[in-house]
VOKOL-665414 format. One record per residue: residue in one letter; x, y, z of N, C-alpha, C, O in turn. Coordinates in steps of 0.2 Angstrom, whole numbers, plus 5000, padded with zeros to 4 digits. Atoms other than C-alpha are relative to their C-alpha. Example, Ala and Ser with C-alpha at 12.3 -4.5 7.8 and 13.67 -1.06 7.14 Angstrom:
<gutis>
A500449945000506249785039500450065000500950055003;S499649944999506849955036499650055003499950115004;
</gutis>
This chain:
<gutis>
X499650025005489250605058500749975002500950015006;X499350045000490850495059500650024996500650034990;X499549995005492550535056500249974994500849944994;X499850045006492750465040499850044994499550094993;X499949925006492950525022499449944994499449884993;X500850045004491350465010500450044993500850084992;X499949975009491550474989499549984999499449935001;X500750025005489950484980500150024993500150074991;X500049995007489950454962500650064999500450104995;X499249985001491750544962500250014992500449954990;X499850015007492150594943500350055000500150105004;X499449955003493450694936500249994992500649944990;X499950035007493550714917500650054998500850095002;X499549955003495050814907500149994995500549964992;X500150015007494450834891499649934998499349915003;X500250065000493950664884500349965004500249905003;X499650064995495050574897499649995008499850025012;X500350014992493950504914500750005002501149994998;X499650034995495150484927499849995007500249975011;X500150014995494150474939499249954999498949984995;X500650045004492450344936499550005004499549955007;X500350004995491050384948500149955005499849895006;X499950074996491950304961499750035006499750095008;X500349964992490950304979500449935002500449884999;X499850054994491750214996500050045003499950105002;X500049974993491950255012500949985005501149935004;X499550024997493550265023499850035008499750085011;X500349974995492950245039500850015007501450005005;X499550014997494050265056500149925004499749875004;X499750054997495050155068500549954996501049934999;X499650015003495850065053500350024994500150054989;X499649975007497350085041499749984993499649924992;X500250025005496750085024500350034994500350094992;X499450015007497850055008499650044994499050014993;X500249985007497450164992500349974995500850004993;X499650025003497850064979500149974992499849934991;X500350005005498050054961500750004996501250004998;X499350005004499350044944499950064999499350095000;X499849925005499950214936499550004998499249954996;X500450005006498750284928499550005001499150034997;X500550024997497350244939499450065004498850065003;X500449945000496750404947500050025008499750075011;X499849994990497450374967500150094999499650135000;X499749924997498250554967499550044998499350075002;X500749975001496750624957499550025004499350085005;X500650004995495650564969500050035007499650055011;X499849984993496650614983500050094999499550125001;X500249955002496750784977499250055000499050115001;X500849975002494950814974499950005009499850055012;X500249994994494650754994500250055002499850095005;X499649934998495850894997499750074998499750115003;X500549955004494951034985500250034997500150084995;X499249995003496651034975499749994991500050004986;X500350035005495550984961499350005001499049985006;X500850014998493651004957499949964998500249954993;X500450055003492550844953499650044995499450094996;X500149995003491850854937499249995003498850045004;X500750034995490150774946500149955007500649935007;X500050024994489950694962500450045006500650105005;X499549934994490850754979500349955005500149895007;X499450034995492150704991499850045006499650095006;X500349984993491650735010500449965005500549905006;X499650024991492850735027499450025004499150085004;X500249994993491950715042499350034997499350095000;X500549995002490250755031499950074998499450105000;X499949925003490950935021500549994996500949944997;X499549985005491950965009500550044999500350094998;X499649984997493551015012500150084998500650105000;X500049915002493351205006499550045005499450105004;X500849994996491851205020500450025007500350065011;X499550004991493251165036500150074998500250104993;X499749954998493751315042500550015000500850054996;X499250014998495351275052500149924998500149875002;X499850095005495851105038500349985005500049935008;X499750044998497151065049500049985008500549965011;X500250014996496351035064499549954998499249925003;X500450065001495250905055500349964995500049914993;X499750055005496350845041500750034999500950084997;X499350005000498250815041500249974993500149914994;X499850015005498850785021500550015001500850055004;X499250005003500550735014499949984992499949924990;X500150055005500350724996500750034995500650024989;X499349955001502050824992500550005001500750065001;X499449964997503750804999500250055001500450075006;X499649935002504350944991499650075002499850125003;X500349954998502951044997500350055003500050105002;X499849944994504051165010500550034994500850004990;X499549975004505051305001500849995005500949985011;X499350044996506851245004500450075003500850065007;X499549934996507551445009499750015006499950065009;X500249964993506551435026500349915004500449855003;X499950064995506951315041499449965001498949984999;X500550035001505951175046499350025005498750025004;X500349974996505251265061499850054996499250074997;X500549925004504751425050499549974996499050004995;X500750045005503751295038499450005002498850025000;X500550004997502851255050499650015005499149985008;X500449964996502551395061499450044996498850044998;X500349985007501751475045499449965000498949994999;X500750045000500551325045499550005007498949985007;X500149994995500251345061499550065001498950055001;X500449935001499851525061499450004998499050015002;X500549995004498651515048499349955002498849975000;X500750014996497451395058500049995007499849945010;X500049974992497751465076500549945004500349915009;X499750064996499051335083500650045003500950095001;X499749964997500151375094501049964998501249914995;X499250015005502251375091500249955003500649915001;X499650054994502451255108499749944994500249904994;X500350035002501451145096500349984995500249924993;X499449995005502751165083500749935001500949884997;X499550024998504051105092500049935003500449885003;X500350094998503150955100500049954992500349904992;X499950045005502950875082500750004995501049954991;X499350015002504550915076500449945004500649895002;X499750074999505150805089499749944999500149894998;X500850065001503650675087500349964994500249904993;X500050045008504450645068500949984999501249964995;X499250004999506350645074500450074998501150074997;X499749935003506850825068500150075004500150135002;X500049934996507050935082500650015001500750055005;X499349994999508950925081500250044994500750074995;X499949975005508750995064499550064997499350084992;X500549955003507451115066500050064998499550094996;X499949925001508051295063500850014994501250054992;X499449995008509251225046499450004995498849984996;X500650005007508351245028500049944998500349894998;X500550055003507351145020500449974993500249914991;X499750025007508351125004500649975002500949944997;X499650044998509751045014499849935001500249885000;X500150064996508750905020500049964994499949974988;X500250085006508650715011499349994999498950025003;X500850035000506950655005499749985005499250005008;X500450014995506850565018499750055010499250045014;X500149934997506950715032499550044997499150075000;X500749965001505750795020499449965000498849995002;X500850044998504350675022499849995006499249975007;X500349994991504450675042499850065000499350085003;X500349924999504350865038499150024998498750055001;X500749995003502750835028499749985004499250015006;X500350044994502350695041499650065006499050085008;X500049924994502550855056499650024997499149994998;X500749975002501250965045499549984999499050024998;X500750024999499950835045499849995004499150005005;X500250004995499950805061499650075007499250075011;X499849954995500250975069499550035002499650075006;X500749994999498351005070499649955006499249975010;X500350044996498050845079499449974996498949954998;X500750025004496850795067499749935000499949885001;X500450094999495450645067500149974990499949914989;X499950025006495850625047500750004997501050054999;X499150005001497750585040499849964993499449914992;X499950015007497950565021500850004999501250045001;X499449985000499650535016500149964992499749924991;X499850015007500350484996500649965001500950005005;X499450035000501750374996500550035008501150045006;X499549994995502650425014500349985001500750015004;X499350015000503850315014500650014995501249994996;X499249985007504950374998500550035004500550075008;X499349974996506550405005500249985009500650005013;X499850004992506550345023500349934998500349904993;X499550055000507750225029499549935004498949935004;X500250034996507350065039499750005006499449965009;X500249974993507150145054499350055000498850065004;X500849945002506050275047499449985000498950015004;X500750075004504750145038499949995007499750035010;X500050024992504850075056499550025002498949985003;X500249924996504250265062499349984997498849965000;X500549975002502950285051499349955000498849975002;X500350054997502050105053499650015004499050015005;X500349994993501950125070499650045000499150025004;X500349944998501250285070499450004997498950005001;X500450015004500050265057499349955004498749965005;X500250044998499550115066499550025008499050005011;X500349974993499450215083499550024997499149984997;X500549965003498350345074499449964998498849994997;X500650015001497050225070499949985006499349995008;X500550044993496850135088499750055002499350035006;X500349974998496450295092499550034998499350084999;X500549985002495050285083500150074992499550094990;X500149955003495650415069499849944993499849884992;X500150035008495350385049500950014998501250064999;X499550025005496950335040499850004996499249994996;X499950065005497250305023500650024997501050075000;X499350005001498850285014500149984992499849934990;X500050045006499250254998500950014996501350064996;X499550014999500850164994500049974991499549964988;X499750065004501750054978500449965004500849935000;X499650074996502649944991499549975002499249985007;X500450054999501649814990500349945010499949915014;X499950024994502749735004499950025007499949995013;X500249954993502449875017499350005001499149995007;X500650005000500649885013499749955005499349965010;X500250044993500449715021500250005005499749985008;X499949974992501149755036499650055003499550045009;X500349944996500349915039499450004999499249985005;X500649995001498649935032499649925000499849864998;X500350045000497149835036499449984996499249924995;X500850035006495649855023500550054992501050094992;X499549965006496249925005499550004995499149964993;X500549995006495250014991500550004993501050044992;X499750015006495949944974499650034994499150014992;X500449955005495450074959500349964994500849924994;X499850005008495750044940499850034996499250034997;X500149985004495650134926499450075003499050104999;X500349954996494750284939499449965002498949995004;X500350024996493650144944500049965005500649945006;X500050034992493250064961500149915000499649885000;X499950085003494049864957499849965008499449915007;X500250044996493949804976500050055008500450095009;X500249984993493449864995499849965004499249945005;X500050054994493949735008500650015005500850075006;X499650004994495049675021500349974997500149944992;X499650035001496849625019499949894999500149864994;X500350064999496249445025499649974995499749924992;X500650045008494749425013500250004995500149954991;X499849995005495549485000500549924997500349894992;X499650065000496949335002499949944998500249904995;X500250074999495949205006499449984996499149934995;X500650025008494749234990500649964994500449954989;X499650035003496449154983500349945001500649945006;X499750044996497048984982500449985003501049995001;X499350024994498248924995500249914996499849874994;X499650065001499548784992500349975005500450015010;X499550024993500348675003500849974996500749934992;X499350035001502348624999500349965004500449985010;X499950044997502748455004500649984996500849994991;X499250045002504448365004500149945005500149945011;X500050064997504448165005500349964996500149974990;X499350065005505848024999499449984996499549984990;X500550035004504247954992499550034996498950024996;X500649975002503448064981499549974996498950004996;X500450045004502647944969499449995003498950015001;X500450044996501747864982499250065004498650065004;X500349974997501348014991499350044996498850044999;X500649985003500348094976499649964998499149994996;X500650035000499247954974499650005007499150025006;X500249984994498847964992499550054999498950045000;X500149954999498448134990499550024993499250074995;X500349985004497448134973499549975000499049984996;X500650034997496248004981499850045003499250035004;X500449974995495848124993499750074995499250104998;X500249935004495548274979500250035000499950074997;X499749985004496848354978500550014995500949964995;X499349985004498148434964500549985001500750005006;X499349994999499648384964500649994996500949944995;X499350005005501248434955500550015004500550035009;X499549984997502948434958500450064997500250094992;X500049944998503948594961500750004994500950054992;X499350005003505748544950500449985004500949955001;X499650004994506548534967500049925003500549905007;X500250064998505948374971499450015005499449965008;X500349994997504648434981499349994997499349994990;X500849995002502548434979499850045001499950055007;X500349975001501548554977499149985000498849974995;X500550045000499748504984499550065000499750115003;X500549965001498048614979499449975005499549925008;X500850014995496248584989500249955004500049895003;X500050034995496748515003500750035006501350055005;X499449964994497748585020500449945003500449885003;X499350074997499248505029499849975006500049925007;X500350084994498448435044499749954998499749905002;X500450075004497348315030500649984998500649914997;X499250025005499248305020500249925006500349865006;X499550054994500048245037499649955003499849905003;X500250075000498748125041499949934997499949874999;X499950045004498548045026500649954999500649895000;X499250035000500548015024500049945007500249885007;X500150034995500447955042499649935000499849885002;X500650045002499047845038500349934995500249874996;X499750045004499947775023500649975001500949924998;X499250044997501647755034500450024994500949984992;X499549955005502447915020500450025004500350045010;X499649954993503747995030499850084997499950094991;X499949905001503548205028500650025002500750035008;X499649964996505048295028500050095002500350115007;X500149945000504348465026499250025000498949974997;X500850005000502448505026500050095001500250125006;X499849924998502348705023499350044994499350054988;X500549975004500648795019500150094997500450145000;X499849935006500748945007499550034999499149994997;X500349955003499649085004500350054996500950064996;X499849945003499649224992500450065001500150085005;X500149954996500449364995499750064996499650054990;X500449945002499749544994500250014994499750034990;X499949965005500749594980499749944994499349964990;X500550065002500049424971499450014998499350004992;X500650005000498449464973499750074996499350074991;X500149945004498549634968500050004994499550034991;X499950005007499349614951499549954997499349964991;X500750025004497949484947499650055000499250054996;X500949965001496549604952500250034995499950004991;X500049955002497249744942500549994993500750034990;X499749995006497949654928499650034993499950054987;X500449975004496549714917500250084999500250124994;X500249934997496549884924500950044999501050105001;X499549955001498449934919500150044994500250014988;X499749965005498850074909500750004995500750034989;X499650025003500550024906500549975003500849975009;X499650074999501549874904500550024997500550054991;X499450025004503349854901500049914998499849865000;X500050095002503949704889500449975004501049995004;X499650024997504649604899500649924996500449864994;X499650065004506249484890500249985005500550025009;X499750065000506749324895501050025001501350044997;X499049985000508849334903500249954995499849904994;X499850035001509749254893500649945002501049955006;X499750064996510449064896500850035000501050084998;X499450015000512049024898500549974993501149984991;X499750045005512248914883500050054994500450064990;X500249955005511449064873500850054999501150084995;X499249964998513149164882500649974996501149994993;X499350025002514349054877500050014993500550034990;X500150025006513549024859500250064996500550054990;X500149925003513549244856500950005000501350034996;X499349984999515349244862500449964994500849994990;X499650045006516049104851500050034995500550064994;X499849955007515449194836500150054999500150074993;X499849954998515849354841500849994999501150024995;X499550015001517649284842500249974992500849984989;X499750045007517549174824499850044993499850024987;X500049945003517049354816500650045001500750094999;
</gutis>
């Protein structure tokens, strides 16, 4: 059996509310993989029930081919962070997690190796209720690790870290999978996500919406190319004999659809257009995301329109002829 975390038909009801919809996938090891979904959706749920923090209503959650009430010593095969706040704030951070330690045979030098590992060994013997968010999520980070585990769960881990931090946890993350472990992570910074994680399970409404790779995902979306040339008249005929789209952007620039810019640049060349800019555009992740999952959100704010300038001037005028 392979380190990795299986869901089989996965259900969670709470009264008439599903929140969880027989969702089955696989989080296999070696890569980072994005949990990820709007409010509402059933990420923490789900994460929960893997943990045994929650029972499924039917189906079952299985690490490394058991269910985590089966593991003996948890943290020697699965490191969770689903909690900042998790450590009582009147002990130190070494007492947190000698405590976790004890309770599945680990030793204290072990302690003190991940306290440094996560940057807190200068503040390991102050309390807990002094530190920032961001110092409690390396603390959390330190108790996932502190087992050495081939499984890492973690719930939003960058809340509160600085630039430097996010940096930390990337990298580490990123270590931990070439080492062959299982990752997953489940974030709403759509901007980090693409950096860090490489395959991503998109849920909605407690159902299973997509299970791919960063890359497929992308490239199942239109790309454009943004061209800028003194001749744009010319150039979009050029360019709509060959079959592509083409509008302009407002800026004076073009905006070209089904076709790429080594065909744009030959063309123009071809026709003796000059190019000033030639700049192919994909998606980005958070792009792509908000369309898969616009069906699938629980809740939308309305979003109003700023008001102009003319509208400012106009409110004030009569605000003064009152």
């Amino acid at each position: 059996m392979g380190r990795m975390i299986e869901l089989r038909e996965l259900t969670k009801r709470y009264g008439p509310t599903t929140a969880v919809d027989r969702l089955s996938c696989e989080v296999r090891p070696g890569v980072v993989t994005g949990f990820l979904g709007p409010n509402g959706a059933g990420k923490s749920t789900t994460m929960r029930m893997m943990l045994g923090l929650h029972r499924p209503t039917s189906g079952e959650a299985l690490i490394n081919g058991r269910r985590y009430d089966r593991i003996r010593r948890p943290l020697h095969e699965v490191g969770a962070v689903l909690d900042a706040d998790a450590a009582h704030p009147g002990r130190s951070a070494f007492t947190h997690l000698a405590c976790l330690a004890r309770s599945n045979g680990i030793g204290r030098a072990r302690v003190a190796a991940v306290l440094d590992e996560v940057g807190l060994a200068g503040v390991a013997h102050k309390r807990v209720g002094g530190f920032s968010l961001g110092m409690r999520q390396r603390l959390g980070i330190a108790g996932a690790l502190l087992g050495d585990p081939a499984v890492v769960l973690l719930d939003e881990p960058v809340n509160g870290l600085d630039a430097a931090g996010i940096r930390w946890i990337r990298s580490t993350l990123r270590s931990l999978a070439a080492q062959g472990r299982t990752v997953l992570l489940s974030s709403h910074l759509m901007s980090e996500m693409a950096v860090t994680v490489d395959r991503v399970l998109i849920i909605g409404k407690g159902r299973l919406l997509e299970d791919t790779s960063i890359h497929e995902m992308r490239d199942r979306f239109e790309r454009d190319v943004l061209v800028r040339t003194p001749r744009p008249a010319e150039l979009t005929g050029v360019l709509t004999r060959l079959g592509a789209t083409v509008t302009p952007n407002g800026d004076g620039d073009l905006i070209a659809v089904g076709v790429d810019a080594p065909a744009i640049g030959d063309a123009a060349a071809h026709a003796g257009i000059p190019i000033h800019a030639l700049t192919p555009r994909s998606a980005t992740l958070e792009d792509v995301y908000l369309q898969m999952t616009s069906s699938a959100a629980e809740y939308r704010a309305t979003v109003t329109a700023a008001p102009t300038s003319a509208a400012l001037v106009g409110a004030a005028s009569a605000k003064e002829n009152n």
